[in-house]
N, C-alpha and C positions, 0 to 999 in steps of 0.2 A: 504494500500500500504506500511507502514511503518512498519508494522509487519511483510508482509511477505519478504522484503526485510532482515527484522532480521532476521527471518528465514535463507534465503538463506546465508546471511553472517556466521549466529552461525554455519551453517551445514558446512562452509568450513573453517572455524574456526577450527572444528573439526578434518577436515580434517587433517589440518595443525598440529596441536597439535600430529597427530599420525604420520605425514606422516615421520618423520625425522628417525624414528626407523622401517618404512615399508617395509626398504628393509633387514632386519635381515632376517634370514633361520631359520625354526625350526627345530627342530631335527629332524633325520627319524632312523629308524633302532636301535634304542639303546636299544633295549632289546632282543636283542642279549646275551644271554647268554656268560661268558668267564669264567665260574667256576674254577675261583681261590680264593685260601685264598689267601690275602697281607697281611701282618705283620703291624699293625699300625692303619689301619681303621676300621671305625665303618660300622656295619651290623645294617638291615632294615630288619626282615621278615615280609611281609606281605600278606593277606590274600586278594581276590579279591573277587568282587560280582557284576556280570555287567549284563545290559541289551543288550548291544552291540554286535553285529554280529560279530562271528569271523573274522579276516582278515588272509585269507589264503594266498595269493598273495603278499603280500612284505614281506620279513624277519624281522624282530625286532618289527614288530607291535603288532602283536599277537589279536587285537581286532579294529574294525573300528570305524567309528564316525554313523553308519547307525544301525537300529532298529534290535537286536536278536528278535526269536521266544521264546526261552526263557531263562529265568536267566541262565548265567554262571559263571564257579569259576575258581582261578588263587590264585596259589602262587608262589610269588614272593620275592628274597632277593637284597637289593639296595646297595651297600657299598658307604661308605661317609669317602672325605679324611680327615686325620688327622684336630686339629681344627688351626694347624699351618698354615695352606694353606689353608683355608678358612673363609669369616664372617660367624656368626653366623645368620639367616635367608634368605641367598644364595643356590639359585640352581647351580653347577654349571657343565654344561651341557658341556660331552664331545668332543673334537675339536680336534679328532683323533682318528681311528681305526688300531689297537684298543685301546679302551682308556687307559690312566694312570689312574690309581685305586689312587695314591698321592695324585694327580691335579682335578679329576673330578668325580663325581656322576659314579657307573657302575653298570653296573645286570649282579650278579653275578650268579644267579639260576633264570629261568622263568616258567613257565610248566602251562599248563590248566589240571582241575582238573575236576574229578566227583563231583555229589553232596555229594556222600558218602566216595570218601576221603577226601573232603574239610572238610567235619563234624570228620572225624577222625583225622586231621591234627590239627584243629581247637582244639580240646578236648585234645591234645597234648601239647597245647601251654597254654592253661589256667589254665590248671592244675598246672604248672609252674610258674605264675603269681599272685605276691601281689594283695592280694582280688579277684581276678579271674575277672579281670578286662578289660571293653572291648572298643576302640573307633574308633568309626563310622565315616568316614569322607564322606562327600557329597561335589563334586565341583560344580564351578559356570559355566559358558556358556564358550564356546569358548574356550572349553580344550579337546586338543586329549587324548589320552588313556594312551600316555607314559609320558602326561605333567601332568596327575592326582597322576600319580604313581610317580614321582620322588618329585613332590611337599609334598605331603602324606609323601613321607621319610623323607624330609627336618623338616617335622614338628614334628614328632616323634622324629629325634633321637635330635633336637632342645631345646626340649618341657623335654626332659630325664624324659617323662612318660612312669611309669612302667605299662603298657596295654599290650593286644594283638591287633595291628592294625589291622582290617578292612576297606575296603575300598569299598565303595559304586560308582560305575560311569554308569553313564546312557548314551544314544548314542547322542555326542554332536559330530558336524561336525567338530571343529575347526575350523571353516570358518566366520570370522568376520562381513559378510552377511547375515547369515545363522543364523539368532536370531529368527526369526517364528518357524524355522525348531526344533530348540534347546527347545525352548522353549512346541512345543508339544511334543518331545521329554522327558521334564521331566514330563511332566503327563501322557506321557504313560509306565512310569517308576515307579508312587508312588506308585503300588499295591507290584511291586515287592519291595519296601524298606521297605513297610509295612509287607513284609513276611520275609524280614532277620530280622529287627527286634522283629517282633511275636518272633520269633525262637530262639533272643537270650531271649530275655527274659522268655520264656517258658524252657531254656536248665540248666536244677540241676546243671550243671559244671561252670556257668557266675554266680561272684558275686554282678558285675556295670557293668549298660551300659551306655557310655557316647557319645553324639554325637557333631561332630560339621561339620558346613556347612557353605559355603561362598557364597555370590552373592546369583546368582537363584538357587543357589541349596540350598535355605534355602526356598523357596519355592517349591519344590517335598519336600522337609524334611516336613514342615507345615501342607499339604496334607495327607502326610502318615500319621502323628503320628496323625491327627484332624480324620481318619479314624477311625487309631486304636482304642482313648480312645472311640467315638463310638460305634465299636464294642464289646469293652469289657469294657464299662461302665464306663470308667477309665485308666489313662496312669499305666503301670505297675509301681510298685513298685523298680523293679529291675532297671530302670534308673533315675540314679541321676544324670545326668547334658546335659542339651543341652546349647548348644553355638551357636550363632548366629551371624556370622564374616560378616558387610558388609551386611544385608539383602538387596536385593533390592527388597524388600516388600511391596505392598503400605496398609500405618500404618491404615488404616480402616479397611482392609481385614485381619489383624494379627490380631486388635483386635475381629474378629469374630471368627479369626480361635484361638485364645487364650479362648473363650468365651466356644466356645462350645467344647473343649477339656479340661478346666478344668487344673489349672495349680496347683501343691507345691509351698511352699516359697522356694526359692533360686533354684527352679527347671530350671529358663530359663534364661540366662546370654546372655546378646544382646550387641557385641559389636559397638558401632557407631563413629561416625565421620562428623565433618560438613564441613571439608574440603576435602571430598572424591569425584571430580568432576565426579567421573563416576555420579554417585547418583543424583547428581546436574543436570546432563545433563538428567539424567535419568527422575528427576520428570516433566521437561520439556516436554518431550516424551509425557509421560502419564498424559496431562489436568492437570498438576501443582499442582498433591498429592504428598503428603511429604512421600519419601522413607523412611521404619525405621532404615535405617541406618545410617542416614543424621540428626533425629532430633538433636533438644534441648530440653535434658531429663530435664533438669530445667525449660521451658517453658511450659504453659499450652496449648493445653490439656493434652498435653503428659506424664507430669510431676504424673497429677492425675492420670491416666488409667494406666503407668506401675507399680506407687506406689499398686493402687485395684488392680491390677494382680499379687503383688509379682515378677515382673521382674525385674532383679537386671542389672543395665546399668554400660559397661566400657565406657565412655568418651574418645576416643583417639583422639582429633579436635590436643593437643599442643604435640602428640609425635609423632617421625621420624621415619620413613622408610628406607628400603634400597633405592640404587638410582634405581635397577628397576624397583621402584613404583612409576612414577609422578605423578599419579593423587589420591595420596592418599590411595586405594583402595585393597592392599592386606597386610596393619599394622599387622594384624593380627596374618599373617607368616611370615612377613620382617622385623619388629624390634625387636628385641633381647630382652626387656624389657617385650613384650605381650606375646611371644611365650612361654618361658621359665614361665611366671605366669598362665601359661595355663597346664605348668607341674608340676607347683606347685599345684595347685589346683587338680588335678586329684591324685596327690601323697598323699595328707593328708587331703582332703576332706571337707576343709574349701574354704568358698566362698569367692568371687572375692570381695566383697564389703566390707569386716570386718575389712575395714581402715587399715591393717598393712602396717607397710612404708615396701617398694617393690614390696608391688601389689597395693592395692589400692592407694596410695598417691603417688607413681610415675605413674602411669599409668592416672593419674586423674579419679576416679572412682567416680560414683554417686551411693549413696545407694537410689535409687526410692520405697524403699517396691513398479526415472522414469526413460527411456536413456539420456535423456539430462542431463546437467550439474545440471540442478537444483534437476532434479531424482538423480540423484547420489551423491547428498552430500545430500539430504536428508535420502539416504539410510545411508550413512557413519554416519548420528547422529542420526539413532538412532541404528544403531547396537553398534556404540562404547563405548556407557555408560557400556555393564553390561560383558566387557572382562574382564579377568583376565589380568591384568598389568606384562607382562613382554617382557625383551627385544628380546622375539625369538618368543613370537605371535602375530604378526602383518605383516605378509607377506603375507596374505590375502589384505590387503589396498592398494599396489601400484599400483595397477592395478589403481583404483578407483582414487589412489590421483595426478597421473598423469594426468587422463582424466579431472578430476576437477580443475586441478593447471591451465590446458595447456587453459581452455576457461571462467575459472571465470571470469577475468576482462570483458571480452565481454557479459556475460549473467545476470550481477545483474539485469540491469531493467527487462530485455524479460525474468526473470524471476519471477522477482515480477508481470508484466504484467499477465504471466499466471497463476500465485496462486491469482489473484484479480478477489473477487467475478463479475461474469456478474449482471450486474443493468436488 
């Protein structure tokens, strides 16, 4: 009776914790094309690869949160205002049409592409590119199509890595619900991640492939690349660096899928955090395995199995976020210190761990070698561990946190009553 009473508390706990940002709007429409140069801001092209069903039906979407038939391509150019009018690890997301290019994130050029001008636009841009240099980004759940794309820019032009961005997005509904759905969503996405990266690293014109992926989208990345080395015996050669922002991995299952893909020294950079409550809420969910995002790489087991696998751990539990990250959970691309050593890294090809003060020594781096109330804040905890923390996606919850706020006090017992086993 006492547990599940915790339960029903943690689950409106949760509630609570998101509901105060539940009524933010997310963006709609903003990829809208307004093909202007501005004098001042910084340019974002990138290159698109999605599972996702076109969205024919509203303007500025260009692609939905529901399952393509098959892979499509999109490029895309983001402009970013000057760094006067902006932090450095901020989205920030237009609040007028049409937008100030100054003031706010804009798409400047959008267009869906063939698979063979994506490859000829693609061959374009690398050719142009210190070392022919390539990075892959995969999102985590509960990100629409234009919230992948403008984050991806943030990180790039953040990051002042000299790459050609790609952008990996599989069909997530945006729907804070909607975590089953997302979720088979990115397994039925890993063949096709499996095949752009075949492709970059099979293509004479890429010199590096680098990837990095957050939340659950380090698990379709996982999948993929445990396919690939499978299939061809071995991870290619041509990628030097995956990153691992936030897995919400459970740390048994990496270590298999580490196992049987066969890892290089300094090949896999896993950033963690033990004050990332997504994670926290997260392991809860799932029978009280420890997400690998959450550990403690100095504690054992941990400590031994990333050291034999040569995974090289960032520690960010004592660095700061932007503020619209409260629960820890997107350091990654919010604080200024991580992002920007993430483009240093990619710049000069030295790894994250080689103690130099700026990356590893500020960053703290570890070198490791139902319908009722009670149904619906159950649902609220466990969809809200593994969102992308920001302040425009979460308008999916109000619905939920009103129905919950309005009859919680009335249903703690009759609902501990009903989660108590019958005798």
């Amino acid at each position: 009776m006492h547990s599940s009473k915790r339960l029903v508390r943690g689950s409106i706990a949760a509630v609570l914790l998101f509901g105060a940002a539940a009524c933010s709007g997310r963006p709609h429409g903003v990829l809208i094309p307004t093909h202007q140069d501005v004098a001042g801001v910084s340019r974002v092209d990138m290159l698109v690869a999605t599972t996702r069903a076109p969205d024919e039906t509203e303007p500025g979407e260009m692609f939905s949160g529901e399952r393509g038939a098959t892979l499509s391509f999109a490029d895309i150019t983001v402009s970013i205002p000057p760094d006067a009018y902006r932090k450095v690890g901020e989205v920030q997301w237009p609040e007028s049409e049409p937008p100030n290019p100054m003031r706010s994130f804009t798409t400047v050029d959008a267009r869906i592409l063939s698979e063979s001008a994506a490859l000829a636009e693609f061959n374009k841009r690398i050719a142009k590119t210190p070392k022919r240099q390539v990075l892959v980004f995969v999102h985590g759940y509960n990100t629409r199509f234009a919230e992948a794309v403008y984050r991806f820019a943030q990180i790039v032009h953040d990051s002042d890595a000299p790459v050609v961005p790609v952008l990996f997005t599989w069909p997530s509904r945006g729907k804070l619900l909607q975590y089953g759905y997302d979720h088979e969503s990115a397994n039925y996405s890993r063949d096709s991640l499996e095949a752009v990266l075949q492709a970059l690293s099979r293509d004479p014109n890429v010199g590096e492939v680098s990837i990095l992926a957050h939340s659950m989208g380090n698990w379709v990345t996982l999948e993929a690349l445990r396919q690939m080395s499978i299939r061809n015996k071995g991870l290619p050669p041509k990628i030097k660096n995956i990153m691992l922002a936030a897995p919400d991995v459970d740390f048994d299952v990496f270590r298999r899928q580490i196992r049987a893909m066969g890892v290089r020294p300094s090949l896999f950079t896993v950033f963690v955090s033990r004050d990332d409550e997504a994670l926290a809420v997260s392991k809860r969910v799932w029978g009280d395995k420890p997400r690998l995002g959450a550990v403690d790489p100095n504690a054992e087991p941990y400590h031994d199995v990333l050291a034999r696998d040569d995974i090289q751990v960032v520690d960010l539990t004592e660095i700061s976020s932007g503020g619209g990250d409260s629960l820890g959970h997107t350091k990654f691309a919010e604080a200024p210190a991580v992002v920007r050593s993430i483009g240093a890294r990619l710049a000069t090809g030295q790894t994250l761990s080689d103690g130099q003060a700026g990356v590893g020594e500020k960053l703290g781096l570890v070198a490791a070698g139902a319908a009722s109330t009670v149904g619906a804040a159950a649902g609220v905890a466990v969809a809200t561990p593994f969102a992308i923390v920001d302040p425009r996606t979460r308008e999916n919850l109000s619905e939920h946190f009103e129905n919950v706020g309005r009859n919680a006090g009335n249903t703690l017992d009759h609902g501990a009553s009903v989660l108590r086993p019958t005798p």
